[in-house]
PDB file of N, CA, C and O in Angstrom:
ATOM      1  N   UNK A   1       0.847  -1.192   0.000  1.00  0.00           N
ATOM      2  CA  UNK A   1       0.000   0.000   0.000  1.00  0.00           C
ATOM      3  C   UNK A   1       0.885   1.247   0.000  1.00  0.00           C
ATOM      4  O   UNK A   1       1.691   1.617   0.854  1.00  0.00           O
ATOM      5  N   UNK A   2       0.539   1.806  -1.170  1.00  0.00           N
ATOM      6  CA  UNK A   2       1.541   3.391  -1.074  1.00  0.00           C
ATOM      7  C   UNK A   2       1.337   4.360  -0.123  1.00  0.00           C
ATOM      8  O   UNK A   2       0.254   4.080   0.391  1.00  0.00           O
ATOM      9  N   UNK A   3       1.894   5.584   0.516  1.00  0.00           N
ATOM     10  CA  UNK A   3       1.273   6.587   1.352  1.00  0.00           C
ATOM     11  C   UNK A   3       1.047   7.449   0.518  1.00  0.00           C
ATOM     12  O   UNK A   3       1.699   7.385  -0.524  1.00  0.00           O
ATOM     13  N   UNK A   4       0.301   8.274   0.643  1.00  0.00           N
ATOM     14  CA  UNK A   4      -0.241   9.470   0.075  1.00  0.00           C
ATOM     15  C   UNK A   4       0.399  10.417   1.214  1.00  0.00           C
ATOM     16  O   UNK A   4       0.366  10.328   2.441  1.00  0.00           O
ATOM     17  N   UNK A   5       0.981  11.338   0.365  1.00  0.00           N
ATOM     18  CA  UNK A   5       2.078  12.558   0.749  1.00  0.00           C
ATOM     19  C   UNK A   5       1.218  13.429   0.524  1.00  0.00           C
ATOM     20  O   UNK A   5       0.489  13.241  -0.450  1.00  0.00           O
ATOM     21  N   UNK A   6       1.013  14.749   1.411  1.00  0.00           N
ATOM     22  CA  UNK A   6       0.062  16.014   1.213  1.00  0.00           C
ATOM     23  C   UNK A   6       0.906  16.663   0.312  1.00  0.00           C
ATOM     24  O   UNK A   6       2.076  16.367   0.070  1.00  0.00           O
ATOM     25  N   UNK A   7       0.089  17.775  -0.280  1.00  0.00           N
ATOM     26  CA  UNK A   7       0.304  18.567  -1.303  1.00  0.00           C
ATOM     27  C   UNK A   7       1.880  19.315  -0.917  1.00  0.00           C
ATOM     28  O   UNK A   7       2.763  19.507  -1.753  1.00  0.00           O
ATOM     29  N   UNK A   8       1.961  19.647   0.457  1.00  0.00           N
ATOM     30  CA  UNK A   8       2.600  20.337   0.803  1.00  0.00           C
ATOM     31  C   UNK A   8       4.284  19.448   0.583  1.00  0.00           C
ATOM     32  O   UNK A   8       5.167  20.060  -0.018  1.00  0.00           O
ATOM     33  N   UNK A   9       4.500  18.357   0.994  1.00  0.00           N
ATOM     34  CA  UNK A   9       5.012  17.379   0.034  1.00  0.00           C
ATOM     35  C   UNK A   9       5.682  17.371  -0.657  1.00  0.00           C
ATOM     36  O   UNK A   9       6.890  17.566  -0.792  1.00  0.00           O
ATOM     37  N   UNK A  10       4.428  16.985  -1.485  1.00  0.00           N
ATOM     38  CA  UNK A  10       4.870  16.797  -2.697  1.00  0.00           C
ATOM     39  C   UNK A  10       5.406  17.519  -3.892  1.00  0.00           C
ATOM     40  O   UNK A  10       5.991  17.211  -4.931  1.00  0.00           O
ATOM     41  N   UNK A  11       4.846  18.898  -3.162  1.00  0.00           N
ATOM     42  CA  UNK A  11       5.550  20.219  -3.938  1.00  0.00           C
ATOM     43  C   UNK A  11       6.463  20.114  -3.351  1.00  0.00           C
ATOM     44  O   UNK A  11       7.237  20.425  -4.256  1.00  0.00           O
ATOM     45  N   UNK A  12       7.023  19.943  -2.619  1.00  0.00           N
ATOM     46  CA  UNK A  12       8.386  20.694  -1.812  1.00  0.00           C
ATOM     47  C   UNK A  12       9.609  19.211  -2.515  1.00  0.00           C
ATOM     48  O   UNK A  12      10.828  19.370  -2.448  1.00  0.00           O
ATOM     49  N   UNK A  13       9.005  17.927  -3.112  1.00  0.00           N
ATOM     50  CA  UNK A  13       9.983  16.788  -3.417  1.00  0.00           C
ATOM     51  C   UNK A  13      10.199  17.867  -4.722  1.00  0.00           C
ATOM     52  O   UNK A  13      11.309  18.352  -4.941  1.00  0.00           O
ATOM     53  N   UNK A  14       8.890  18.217  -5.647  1.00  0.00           N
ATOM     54  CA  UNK A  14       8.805  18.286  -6.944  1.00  0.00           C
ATOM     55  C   UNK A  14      10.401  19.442  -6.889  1.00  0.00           C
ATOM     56  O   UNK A  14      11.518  19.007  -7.167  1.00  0.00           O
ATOM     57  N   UNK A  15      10.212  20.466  -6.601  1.00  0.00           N
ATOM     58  CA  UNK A  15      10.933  21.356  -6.445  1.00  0.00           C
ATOM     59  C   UNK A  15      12.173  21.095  -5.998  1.00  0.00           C
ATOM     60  O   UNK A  15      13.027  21.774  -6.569  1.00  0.00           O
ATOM     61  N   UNK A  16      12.750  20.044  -4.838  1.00  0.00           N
ATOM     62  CA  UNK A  16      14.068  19.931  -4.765  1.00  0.00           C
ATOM     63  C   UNK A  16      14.537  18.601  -6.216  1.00  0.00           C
ATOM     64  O   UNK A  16      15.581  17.962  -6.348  1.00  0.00           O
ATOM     65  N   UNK A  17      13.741  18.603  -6.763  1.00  0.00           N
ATOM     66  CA  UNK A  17      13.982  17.352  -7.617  1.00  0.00           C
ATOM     67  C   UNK A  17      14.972  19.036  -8.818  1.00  0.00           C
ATOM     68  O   UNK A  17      16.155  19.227  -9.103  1.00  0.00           O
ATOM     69  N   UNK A  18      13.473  19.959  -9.195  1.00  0.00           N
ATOM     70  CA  UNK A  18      13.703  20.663 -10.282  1.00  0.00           C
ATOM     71  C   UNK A  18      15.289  21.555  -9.772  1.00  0.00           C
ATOM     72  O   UNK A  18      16.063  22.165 -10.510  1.00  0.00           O
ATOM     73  N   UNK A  19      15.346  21.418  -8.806  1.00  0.00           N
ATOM     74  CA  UNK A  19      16.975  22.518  -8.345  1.00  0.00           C
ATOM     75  C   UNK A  19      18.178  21.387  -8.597  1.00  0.00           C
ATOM     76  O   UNK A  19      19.223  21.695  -9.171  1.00  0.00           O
ATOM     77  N   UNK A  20      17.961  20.303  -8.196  1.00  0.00           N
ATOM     78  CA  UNK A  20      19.045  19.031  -8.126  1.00  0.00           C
ATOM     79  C   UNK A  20      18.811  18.740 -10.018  1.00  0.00           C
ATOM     80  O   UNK A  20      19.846  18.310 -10.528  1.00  0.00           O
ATOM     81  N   UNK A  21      18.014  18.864 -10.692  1.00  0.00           N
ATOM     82  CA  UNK A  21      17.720  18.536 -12.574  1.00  0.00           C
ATOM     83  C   UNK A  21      18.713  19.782 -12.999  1.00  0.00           C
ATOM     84  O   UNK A  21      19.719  19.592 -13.682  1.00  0.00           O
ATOM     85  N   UNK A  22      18.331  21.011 -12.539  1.00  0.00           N
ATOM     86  CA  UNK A  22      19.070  22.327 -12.748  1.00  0.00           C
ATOM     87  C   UNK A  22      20.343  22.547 -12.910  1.00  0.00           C
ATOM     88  O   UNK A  22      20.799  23.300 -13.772  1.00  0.00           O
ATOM     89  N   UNK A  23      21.135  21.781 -11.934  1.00  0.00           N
ATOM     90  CA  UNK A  23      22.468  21.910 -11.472  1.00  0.00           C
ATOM     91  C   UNK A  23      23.158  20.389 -12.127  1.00  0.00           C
ATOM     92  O   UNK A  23      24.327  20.260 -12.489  1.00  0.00           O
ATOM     93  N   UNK A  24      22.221  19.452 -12.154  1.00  0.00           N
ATOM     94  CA  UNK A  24      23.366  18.063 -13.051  1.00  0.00           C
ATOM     95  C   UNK A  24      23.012  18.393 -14.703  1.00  0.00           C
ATOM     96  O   UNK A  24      23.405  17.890 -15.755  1.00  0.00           O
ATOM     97  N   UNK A  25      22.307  19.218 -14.455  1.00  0.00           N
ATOM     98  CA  UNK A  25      21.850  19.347 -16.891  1.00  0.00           C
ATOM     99  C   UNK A  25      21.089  17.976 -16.992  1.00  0.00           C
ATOM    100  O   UNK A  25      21.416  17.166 -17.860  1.00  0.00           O
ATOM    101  N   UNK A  26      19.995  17.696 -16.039  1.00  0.00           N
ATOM    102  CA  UNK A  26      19.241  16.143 -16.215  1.00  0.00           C
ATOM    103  C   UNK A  26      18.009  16.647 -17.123  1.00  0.00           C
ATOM    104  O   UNK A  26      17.196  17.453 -16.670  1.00  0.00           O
ATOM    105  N   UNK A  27      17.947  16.311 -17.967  1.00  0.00           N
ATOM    106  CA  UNK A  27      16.606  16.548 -18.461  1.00  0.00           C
ATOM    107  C   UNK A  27      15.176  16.418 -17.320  1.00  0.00           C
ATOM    108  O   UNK A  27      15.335  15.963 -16.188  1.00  0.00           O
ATOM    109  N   UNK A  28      13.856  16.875 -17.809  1.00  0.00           N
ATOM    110  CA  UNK A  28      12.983  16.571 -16.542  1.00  0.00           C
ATOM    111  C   UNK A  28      12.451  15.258 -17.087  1.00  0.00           C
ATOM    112  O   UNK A  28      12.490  14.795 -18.227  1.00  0.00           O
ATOM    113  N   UNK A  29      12.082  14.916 -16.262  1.00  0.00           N
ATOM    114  CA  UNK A  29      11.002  13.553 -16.392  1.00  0.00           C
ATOM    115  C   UNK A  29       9.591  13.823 -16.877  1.00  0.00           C
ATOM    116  O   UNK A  29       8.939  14.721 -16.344  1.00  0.00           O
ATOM    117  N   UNK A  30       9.043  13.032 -17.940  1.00  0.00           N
ATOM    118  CA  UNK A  30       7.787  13.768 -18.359  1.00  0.00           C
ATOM    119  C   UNK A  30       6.506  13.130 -17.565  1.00  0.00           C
ATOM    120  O   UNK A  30       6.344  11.929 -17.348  1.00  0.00           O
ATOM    121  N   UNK A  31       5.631  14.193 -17.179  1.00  0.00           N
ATOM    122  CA  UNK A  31       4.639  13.987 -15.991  1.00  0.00           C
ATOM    123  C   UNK A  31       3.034  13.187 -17.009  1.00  0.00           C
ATOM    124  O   UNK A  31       2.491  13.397 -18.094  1.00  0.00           O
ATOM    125  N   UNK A  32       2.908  12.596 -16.275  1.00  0.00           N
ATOM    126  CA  UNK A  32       1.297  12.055 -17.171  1.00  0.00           C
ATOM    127  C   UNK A  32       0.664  13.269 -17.225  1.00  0.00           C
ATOM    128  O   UNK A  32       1.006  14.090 -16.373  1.00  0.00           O
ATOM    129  N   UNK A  33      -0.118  13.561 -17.964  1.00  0.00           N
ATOM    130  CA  UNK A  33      -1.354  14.471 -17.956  1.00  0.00           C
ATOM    131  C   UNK A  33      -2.629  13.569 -17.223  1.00  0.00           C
ATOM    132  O   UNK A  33      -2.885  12.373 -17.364  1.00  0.00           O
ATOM    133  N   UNK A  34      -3.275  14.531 -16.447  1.00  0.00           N
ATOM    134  CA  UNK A  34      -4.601  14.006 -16.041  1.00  0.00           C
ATOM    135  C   UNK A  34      -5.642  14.093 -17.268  1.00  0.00           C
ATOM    136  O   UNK A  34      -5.606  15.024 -18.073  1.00  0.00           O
ATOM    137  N   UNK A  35      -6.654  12.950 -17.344  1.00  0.00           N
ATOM    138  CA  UNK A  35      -7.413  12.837 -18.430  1.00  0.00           C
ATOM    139  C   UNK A  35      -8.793  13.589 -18.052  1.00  0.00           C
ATOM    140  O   UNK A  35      -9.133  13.279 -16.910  1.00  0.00           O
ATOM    141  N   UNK A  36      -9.729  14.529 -18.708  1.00  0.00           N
ATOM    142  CA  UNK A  36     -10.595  15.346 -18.332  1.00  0.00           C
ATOM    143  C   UNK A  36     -11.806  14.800 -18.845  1.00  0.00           C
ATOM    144  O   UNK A  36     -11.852  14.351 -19.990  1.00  0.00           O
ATOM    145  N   UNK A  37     -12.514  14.804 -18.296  1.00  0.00           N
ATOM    146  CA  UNK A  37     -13.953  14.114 -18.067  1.00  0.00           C
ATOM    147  C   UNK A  37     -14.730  14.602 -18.768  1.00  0.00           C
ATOM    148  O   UNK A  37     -15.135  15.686 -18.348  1.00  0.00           O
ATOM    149  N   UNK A  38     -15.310  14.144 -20.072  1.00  0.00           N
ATOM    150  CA  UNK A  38     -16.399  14.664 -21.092  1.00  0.00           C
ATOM    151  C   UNK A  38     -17.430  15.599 -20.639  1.00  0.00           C
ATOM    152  O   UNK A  38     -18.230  15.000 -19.920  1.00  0.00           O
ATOM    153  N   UNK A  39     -17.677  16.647 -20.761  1.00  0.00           N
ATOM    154  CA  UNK A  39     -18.646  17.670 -20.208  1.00  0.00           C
ATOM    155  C   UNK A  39     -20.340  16.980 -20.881  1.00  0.00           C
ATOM    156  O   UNK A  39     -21.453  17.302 -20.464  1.00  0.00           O
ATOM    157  N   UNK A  40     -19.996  15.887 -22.113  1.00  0.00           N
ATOM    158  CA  UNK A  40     -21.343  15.422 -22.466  1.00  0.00           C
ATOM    159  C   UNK A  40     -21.915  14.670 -21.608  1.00  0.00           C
ATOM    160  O   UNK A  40     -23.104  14.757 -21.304  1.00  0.00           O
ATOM    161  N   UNK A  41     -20.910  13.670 -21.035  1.00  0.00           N
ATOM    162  CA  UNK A  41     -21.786  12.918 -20.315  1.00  0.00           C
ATOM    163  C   UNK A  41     -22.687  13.285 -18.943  1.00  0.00           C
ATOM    164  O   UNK A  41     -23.560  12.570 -18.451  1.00  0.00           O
ATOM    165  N   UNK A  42     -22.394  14.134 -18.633  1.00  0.00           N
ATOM    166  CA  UNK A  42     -23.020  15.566 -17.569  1.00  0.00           C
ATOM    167  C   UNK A  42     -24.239  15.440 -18.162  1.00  0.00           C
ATOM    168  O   UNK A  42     -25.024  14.559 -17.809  1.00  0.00           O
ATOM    169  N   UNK A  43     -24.457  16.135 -18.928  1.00  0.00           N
ATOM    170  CA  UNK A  43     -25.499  16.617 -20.108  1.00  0.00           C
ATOM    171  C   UNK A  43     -26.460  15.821 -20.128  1.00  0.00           C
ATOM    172  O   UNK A  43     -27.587  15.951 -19.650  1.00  0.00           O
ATOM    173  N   UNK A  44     -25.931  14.851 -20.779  1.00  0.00           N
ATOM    174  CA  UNK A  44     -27.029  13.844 -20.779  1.00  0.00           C
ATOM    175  C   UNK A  44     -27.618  13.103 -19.529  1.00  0.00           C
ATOM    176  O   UNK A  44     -28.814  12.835 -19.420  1.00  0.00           O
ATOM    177  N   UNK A  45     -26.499  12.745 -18.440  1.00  0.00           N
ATOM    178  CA  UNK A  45     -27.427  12.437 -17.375  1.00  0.00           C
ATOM    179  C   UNK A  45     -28.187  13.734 -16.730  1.00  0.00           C
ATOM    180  O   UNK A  45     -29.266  13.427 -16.224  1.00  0.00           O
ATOM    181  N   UNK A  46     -27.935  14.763 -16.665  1.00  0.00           N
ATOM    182  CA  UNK A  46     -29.097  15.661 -16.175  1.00  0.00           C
ATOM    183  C   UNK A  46     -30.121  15.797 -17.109  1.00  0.00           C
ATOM    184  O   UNK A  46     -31.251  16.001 -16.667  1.00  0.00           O
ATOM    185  N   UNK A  47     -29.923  15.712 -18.500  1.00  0.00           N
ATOM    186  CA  UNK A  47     -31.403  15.684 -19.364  1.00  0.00           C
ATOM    187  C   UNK A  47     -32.132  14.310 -18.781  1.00  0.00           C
ATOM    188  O   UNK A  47     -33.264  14.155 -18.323  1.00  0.00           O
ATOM    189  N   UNK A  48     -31.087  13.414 -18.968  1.00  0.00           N
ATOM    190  CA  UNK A  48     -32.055  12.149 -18.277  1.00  0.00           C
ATOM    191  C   UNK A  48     -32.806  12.335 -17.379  1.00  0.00           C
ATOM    192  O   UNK A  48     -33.962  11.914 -17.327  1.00  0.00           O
ATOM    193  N   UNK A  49     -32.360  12.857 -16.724  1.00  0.00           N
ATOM    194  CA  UNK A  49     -32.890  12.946 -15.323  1.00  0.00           C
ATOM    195  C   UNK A  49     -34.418  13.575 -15.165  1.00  0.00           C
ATOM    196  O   UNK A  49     -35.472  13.160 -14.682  1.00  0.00           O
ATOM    197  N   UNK A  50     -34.022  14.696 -15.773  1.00  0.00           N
ATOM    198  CA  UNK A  50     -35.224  15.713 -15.683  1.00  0.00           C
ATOM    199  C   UNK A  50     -36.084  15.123 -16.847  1.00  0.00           C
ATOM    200  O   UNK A  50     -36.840  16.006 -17.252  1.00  0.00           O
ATOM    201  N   UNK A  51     -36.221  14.139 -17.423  1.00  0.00           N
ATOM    202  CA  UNK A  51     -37.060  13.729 -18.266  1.00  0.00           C
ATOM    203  C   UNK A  51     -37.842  12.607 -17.408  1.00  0.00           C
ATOM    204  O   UNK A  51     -39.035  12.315 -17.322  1.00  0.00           O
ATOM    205  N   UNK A  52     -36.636  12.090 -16.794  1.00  0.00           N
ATOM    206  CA  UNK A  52     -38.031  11.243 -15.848  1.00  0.00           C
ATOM    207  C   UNK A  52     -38.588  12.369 -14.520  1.00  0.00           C
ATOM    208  O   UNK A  52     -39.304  11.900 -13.635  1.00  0.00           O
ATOM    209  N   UNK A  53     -38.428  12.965 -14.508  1.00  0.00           N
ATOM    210  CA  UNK A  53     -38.935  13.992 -13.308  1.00  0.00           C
ATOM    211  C   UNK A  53     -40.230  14.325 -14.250  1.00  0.00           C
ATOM    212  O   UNK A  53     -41.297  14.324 -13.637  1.00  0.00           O
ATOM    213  N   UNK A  54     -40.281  14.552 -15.366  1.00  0.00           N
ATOM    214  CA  UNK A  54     -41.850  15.482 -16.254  1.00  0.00           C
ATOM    215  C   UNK A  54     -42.578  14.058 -16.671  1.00  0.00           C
ATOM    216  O   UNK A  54     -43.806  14.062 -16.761  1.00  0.00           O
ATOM    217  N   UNK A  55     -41.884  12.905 -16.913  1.00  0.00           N
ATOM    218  CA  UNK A  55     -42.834  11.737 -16.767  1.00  0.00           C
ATOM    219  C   UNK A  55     -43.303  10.720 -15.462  1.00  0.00           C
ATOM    220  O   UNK A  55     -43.951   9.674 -15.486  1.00  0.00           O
ATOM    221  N   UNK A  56     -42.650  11.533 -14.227  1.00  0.00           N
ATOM    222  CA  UNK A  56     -43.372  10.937 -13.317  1.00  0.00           C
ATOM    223  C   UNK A  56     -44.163  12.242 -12.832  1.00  0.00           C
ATOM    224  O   UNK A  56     -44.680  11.844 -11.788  1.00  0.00           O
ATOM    225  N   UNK A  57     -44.389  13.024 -12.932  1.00  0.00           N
ATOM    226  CA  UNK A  57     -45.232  14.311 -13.026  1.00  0.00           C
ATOM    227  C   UNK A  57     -46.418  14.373 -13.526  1.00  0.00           C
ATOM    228  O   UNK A  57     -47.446  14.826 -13.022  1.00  0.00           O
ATOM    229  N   UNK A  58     -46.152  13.659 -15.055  1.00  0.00           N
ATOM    230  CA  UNK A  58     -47.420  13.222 -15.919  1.00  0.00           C
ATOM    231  C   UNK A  58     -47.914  12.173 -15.484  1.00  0.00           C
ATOM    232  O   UNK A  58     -49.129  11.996 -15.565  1.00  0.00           O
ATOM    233  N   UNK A  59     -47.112  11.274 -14.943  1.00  0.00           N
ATOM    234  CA  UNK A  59     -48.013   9.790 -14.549  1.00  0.00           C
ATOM    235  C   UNK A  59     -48.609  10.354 -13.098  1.00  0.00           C
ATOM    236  O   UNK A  59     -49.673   9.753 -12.947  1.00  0.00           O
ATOM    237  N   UNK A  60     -48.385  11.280 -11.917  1.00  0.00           N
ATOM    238  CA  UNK A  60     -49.068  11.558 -11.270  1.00  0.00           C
ATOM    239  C   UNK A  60     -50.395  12.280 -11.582  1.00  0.00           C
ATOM    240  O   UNK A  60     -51.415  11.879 -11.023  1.00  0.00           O
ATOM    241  N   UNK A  61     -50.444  13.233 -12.367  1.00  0.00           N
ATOM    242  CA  UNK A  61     -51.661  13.984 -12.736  1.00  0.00           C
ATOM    243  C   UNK A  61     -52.704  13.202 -13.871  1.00  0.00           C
ATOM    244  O   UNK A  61     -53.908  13.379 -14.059  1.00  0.00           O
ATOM    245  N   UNK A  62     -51.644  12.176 -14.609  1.00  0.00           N
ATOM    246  CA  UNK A  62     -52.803  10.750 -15.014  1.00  0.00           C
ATOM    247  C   UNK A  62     -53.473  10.327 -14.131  1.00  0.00           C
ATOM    248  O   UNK A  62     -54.685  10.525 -14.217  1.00  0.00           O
ATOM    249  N   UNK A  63     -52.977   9.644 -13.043  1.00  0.00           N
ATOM    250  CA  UNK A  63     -53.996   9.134 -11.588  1.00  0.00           C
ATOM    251  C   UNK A  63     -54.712   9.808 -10.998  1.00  0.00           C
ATOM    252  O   UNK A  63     -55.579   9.214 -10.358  1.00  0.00           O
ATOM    253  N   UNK A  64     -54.691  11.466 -10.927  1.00  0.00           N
ATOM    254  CA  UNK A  64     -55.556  12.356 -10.556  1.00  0.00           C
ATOM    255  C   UNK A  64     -56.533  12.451 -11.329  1.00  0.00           C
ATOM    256  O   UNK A  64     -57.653  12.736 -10.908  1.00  0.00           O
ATOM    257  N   UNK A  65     -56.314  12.263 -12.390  1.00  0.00           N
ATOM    258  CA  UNK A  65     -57.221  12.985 -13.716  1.00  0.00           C
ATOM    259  C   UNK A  65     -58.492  11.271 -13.540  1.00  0.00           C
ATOM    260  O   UNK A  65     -59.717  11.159 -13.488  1.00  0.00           O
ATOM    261  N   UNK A  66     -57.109  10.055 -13.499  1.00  0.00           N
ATOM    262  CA  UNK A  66     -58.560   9.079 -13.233  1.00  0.00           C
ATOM    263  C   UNK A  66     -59.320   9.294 -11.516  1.00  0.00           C
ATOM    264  O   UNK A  66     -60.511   9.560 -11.675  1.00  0.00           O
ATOM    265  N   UNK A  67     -59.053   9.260 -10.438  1.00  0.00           N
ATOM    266  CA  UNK A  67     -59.509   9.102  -9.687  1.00  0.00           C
ATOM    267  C   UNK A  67     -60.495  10.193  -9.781  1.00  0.00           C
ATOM    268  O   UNK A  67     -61.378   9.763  -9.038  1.00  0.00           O
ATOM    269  N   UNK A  68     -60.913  11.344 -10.225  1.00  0.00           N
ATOM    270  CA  UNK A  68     -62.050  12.293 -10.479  1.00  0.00           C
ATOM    271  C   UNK A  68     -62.978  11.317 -11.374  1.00  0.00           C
ATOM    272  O   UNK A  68     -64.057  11.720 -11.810  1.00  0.00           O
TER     273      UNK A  68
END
């Protein structure tokens, strides 16, 4: 199990890494990019959503409309 190092950390490794890269001429190490989360799929589950919210809305005021 790895530890998780606080931010405070892990900036402070990142940074003595970039002064110690500085001073030997090490090239840097290339960092992953974080992958960003489709703004569609948002979209569509809140349209989903609110589509069953206006068809259970309608199926309530169906049962009203029969019980009169």
């Amino acid at each position: 199990m790895a530890t998780k190092t606080s931010k405070l950390v892990q900036r402070a490794q990142e940074l003595e890494d970039a002064v110690v890269r500085l001073f030997s001429g090490v090239a840097a190490a290339k960092k992953k990019t974080k992958k960003r989360k489709a703004k569609k799929a948002k979209v569509v589950k809140k349209a989903k959503k609110a589509a069953k919210k206006t068809k259970k809305a309608a199926k309530k005021a169906v049962k009203k409309a029969r019980k009169r």
